[in-house]
C-alpha positions as CSV (number, residue, x, y, z in Angstrom):
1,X,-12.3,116.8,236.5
2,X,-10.1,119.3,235.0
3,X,-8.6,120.2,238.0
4,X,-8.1,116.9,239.2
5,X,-6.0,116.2,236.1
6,X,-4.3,119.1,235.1
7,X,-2.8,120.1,238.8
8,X,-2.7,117.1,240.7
9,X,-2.5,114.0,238.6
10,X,0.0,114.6,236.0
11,X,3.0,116.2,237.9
12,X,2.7,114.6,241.1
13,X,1.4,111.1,240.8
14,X,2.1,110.0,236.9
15,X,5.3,112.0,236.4
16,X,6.8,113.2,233.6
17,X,10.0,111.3,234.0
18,X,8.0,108.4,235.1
19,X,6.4,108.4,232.0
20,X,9.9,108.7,229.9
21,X,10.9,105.7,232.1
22,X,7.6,103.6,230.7
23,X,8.3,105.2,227.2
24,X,12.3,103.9,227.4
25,X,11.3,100.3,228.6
26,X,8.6,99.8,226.1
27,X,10.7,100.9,223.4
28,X,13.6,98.8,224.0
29,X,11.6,95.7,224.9
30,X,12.7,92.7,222.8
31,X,9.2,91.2,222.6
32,X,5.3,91.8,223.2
33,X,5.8,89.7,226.3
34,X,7.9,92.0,227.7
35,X,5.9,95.2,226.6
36,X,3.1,92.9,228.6
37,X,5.4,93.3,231.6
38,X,5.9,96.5,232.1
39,X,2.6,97.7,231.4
40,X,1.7,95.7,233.4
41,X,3.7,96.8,236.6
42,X,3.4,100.4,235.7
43,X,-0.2,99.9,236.1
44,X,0.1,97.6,239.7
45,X,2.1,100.9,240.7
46,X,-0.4,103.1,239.8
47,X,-2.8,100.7,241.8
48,X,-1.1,100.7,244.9
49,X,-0.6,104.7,244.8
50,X,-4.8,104.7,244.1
51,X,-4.6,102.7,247.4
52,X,-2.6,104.5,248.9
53,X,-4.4,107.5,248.3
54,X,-7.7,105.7,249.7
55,X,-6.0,105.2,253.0
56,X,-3.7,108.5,252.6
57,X,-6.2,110.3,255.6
58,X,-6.3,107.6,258.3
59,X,-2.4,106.9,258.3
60,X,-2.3,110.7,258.5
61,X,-4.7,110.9,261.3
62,X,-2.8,107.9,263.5
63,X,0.9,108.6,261.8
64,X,1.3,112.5,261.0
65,X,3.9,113.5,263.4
66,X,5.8,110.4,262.9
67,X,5.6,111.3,259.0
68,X,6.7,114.7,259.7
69,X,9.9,113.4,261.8
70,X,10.8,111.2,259.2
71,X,10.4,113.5,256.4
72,X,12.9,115.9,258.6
73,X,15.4,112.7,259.3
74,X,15.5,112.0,255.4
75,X,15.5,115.6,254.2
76,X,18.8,116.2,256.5
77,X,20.2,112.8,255.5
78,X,19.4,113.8,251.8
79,X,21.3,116.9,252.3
80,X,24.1,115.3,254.0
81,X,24.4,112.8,251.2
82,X,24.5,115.8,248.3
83,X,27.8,117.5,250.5
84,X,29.4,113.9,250.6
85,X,29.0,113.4,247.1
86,X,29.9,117.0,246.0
87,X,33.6,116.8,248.4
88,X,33.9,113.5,247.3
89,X,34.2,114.8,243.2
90,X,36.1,117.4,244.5
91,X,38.9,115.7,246.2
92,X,39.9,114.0,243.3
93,X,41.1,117.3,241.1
94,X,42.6,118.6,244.5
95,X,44.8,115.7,245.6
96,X,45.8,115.8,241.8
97,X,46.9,119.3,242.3
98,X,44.3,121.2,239.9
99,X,44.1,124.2,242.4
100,X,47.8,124.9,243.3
101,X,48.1,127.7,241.0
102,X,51.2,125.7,239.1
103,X,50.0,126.3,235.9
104,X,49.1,123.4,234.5
């Protein structure tokens, strides 16, 4: 059971951010109706990731190469994403001039 929890529950499946995210929204809920709320969508997440797990080995079995393909497809976009974004913060101070060596 300890293993279950310690490696595998808590880092992967209830994150730690997730958890700040739950934490934020409850604190800065006007009401208890609203506390309500996003309890109780935190735990219908958590129930679809417990079915998902439950089905996690046939869509493996019928899906896996498809999964893989897509996981390369989105890692590449991801990657391609992060280089737009970081010349895109970039040009800014360079059409401004911040790198011509002018001194200023």
């Amino acid at each position: 059971m300890a293993l279950a929890f310690s490696p595998l529950a808590f880092p992967t499946i209830v994150t730690p951010y997730g958890i700040a995210a739950v934490i934020i929204l409850m604190a800065f809920a006007p009401d208890t109706k609203t506390n309500l709320l996003v309890a109780c969508v935190a735990y219908f997440i958590l129930f679809l990731d417990w079915l998902a797990m439950l089905a996690a080995h046939v869509l493996v079995r019928w899906l896996g190469p498809l999964l893989l393909l897509l996981g390369v497809i989105l890692g590449v976009t991801q990657v391609a994403l992060g280089l737009e974004l970081m010349i895109a913060g970039i040009s800014g101070p360079i059409a401004q001039g911040a790198f011509t060596g002018s001194g200023n």
